[in-house]
C-alpha positions in Angstrom: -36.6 -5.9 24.8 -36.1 -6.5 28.5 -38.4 -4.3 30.8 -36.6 -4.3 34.2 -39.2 -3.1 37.0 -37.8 -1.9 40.4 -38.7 -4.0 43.5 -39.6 -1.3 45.8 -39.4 -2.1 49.7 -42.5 -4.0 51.1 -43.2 -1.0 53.6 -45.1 0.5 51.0 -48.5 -0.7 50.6 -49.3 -2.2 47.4 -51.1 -0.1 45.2 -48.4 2.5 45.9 -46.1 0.3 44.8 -47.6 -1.1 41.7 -48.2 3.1 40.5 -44.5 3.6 41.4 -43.7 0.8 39.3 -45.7 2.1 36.5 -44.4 4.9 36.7 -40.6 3.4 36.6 -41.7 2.0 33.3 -43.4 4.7 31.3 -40.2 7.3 32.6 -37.7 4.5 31.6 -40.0 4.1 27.7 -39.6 8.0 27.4 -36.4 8.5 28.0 -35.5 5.1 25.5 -37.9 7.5 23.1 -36.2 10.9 23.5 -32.5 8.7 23.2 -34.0 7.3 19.7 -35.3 10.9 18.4 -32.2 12.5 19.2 -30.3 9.8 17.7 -32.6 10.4 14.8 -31.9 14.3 14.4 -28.5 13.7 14.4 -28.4 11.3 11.7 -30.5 14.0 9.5 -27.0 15.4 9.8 -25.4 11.9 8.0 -27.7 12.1 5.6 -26.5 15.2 4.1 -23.2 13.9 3.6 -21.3 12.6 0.3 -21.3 8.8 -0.2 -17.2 9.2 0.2 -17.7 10.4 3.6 -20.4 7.6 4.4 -17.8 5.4 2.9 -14.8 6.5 5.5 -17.1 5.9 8.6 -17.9 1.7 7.1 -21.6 3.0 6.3 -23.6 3.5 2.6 -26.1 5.6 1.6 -28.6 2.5 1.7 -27.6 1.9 5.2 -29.1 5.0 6.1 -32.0 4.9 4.6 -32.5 1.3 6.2 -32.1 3.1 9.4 -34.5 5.5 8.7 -37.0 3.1 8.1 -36.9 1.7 11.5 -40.2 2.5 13.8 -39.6 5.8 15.8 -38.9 4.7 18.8 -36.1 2.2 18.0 -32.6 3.6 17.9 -31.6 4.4 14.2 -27.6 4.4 15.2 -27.5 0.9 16.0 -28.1 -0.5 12.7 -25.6 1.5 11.0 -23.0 0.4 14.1 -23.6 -3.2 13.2 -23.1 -2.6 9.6 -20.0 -0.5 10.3 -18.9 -3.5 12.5 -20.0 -6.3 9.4 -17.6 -4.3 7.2 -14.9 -3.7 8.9 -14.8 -7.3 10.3 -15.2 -8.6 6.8 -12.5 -6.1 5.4 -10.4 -7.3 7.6 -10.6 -10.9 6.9 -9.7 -10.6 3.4 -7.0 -8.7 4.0 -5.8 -11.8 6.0 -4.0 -14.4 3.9 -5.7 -16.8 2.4 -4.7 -20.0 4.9 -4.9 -17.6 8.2 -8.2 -16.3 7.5 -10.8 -16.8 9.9 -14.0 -19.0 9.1 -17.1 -16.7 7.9 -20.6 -17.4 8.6 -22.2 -17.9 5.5 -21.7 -19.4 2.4 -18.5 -19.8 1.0 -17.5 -21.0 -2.7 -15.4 -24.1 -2.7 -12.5 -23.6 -4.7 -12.9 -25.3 -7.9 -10.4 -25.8 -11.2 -12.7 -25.2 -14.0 -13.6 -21.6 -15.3 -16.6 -20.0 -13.8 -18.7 -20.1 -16.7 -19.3 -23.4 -18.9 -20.6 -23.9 -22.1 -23.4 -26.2 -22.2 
């Protein structure tokens, strides 16, 4: 996390400038807290959903829970964004054909002519 503090002009004199500064910060760390708890109350309300409608918006019911494990003061909604995004970006490249498809981080089987289990 990047903590940004304002440069205030040099008129001031320099322990009213360091308190203002201190100030900046713990106002800017509230309001980041108050964005993460409201974020939190309103995914109390996407909990209470059916796994179907989870399921239209790219999300599970573990995703959810994932977020809710995250410490208080981080934002629940952005893990659940990047898992939307993972899905839907993943979705979409299999839906590609098979020569046009863009290459995936990660592993990816090589395509092989025997069958997939062998008897030793």
């Amino acid at each position: 996390m990047v903590v940004k503090i304002p440069i205030l002009p040099l008129a001031l004199s320099a322990g009213l400038r360091a308190s203002l500064a201190l100030l900046a910060l713990v106002t800017r760390w509230l309001k980041g807290v108050a964005r993460a708890r409201r974020h939190r109350r309103e995914m109390r309300s996407l909990a209470g959903l059916e796994c179907r409608m989870l399921a239209d918006m790219g999300i599970t019911r573990s995703d959810v829970a994932d977020a809710f494990s995250e410490p208080f003061w981080e934002d629940p909604t952005s893990l659940l964004r990047e898992r939307a995004l993972e899905r839907r970006v993943y979705r979409t490249t299999l839906s590609a054909p098979r020569e046009k498809r863009p290459a995936v981080a990660g592993f990816r089987r090589p395509p092989m002519d025997r069958p997939a289990r062998q008897a030793i």
